[in-house]
Each structure stands twice: as structure tokens, then as C-alpha cells.
C-alpha positions in Angstrom: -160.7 28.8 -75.1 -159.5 31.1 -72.1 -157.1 33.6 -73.2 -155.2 36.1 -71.3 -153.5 38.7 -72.7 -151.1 41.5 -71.4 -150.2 44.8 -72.7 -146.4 44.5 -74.2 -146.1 48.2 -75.7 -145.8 49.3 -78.9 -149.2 47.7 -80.3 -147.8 44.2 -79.2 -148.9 42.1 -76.0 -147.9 39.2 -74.1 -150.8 36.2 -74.2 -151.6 33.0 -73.2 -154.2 30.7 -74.2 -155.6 27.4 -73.3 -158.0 25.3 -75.1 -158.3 21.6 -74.7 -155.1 20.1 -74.4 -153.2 22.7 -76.2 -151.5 25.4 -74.2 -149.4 28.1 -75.5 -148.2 31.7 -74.6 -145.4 34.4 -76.3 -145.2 38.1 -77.2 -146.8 39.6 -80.3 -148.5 42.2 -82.2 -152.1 42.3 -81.5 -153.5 41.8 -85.0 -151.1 39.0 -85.7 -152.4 37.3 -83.1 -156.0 37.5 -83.8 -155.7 36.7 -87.0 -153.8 33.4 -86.4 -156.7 32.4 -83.9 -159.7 33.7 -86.4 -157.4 30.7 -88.5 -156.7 27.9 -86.2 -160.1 28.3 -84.2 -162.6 29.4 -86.2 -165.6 28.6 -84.3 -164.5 28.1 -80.6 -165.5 30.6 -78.7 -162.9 33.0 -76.6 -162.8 33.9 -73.2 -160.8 36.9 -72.6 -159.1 38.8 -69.6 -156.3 41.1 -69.0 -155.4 44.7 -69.7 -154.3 43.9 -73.0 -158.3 43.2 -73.9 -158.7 46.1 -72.2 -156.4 48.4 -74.5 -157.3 46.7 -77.5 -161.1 45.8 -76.7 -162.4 47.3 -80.1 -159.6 45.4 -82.3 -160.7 42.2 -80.0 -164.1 42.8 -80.7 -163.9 43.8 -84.2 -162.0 40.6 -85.5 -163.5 38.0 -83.4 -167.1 38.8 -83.1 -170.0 37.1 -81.2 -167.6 34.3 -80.2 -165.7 36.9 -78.2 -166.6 36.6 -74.7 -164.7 39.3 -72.1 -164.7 38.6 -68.5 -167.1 40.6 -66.6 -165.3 41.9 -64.4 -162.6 41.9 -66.5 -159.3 41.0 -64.4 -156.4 43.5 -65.7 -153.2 42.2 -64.3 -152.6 38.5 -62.3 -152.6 38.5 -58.5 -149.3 39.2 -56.7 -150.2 35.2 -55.6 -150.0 34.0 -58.3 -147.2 35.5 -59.3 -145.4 35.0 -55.9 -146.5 31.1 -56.2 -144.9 30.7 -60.0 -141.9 32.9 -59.3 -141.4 30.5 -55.9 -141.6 27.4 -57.4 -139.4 28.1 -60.7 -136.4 29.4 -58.6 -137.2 25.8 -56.6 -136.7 24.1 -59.9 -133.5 26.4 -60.7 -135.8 27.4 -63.8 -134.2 31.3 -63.7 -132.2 33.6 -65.4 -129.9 36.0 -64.8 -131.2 38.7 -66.9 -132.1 41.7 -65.0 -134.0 44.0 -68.0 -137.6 44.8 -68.2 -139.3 42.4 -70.4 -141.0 45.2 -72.3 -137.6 45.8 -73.7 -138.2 42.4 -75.9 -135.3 42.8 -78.5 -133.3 42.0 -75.7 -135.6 39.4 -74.1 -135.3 35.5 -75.0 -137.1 36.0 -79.0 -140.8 33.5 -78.9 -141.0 31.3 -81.9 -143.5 32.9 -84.1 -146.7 31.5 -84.6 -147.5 33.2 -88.3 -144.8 33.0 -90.5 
């Protein structure tokens, strides 16, 4: 599994994870989001990057363990390529809002269904 992850403030962060077919990203507290992949992918081992490993790289370490594998170096933000690239080709796809607030300000952000209930 590769698995980025972004600090969000306030002991939450932003991630995204891929492992086989299954892709998935969203906004939540650190722990809560540990603890629903120490339950869904028990033994598949994670490969980690962003500042939010960074921030949080004893909590990482703590609840995943050997299987925990951070990314040496470890990448802390995406390029500005990357992001130029996606940005690009969503506004090509009129896949944009009109929102104009930090997303760090998430109560006011589009709300991520929750993956523990």
C-alpha cells in the first residue's frame, strides 16, 4: 500500500492511499485513520510520505509497526507539477468549484464520508 498523507491542522490530515485496485483519499484525525487501516489491512505493509508522516511519525510508527515503511527521503509536500498538471486538467473537465476558502477551514469544505462510523 502507498499512502500519502498531509497535515490538515488540529491533529487531523488529509490522505490518500492506494493498494491494489482500491483507491481512496478524505480528511481525518490521525488516529482514526490508523486504526481503520491497522483493521482493514492488517498485514500489508505501508509505504508512507508527506508532511503529515512527518508530524505524526511516532503515532505512525507506534500503531503500525514493522509494516510501516517511510520514504527515505521522505517527500513532504507534492510538486507544483503535479499539482499544476491535476489543477489543469480538472478545470479542462469543468470539474471546479467556486469556493474560494482555505481547505484547512474544513467545516466549511465539502464534509468526506467517514470511513469509521
Amino acid at each position: 500500500m502507498t499512502l500519502v498523507a498531509y497535515n490538515a491542522f488540529n491533529g487531523d490530515i488529509y490522505y490518500g492511499y492506494r493498494y491494489q485496485d482500491i483507491e481512496h483519499s478524505g480528511c481525518m484525525s490521525v488516529t482514526n485513520l490508523l486504526k481503520y487501516l491497522s483493521l482493514e489491512y492488517p498485514d500489508v505493509s505501508i509505504y508512507a510520505a508527506g508532511n503529515g508522516v512527518y508530524l505524526y511519525e511516532s503515532v505512525f510508527k507506534e500503531q503500525l509497526g514493522a509494516r510501516l515503511n517511510i520514504a527515505n527521503p521522505l517527500p513532504l509536500f507534492c510538486s507544483l507539477d503535479s499539482i499544476a498538471t491535476q489543477s489543469i486538467s480538472l478545470w479542462q473537465d469543468k470539474q471546479y468549484t467556486h469556493q474560494l476558502l482555505p481547505l484547512y477551514l474544513k467545516q466549511y469544505s465539502t464534509p468526506t464520508k467517514p470511513l469509521i462510523t
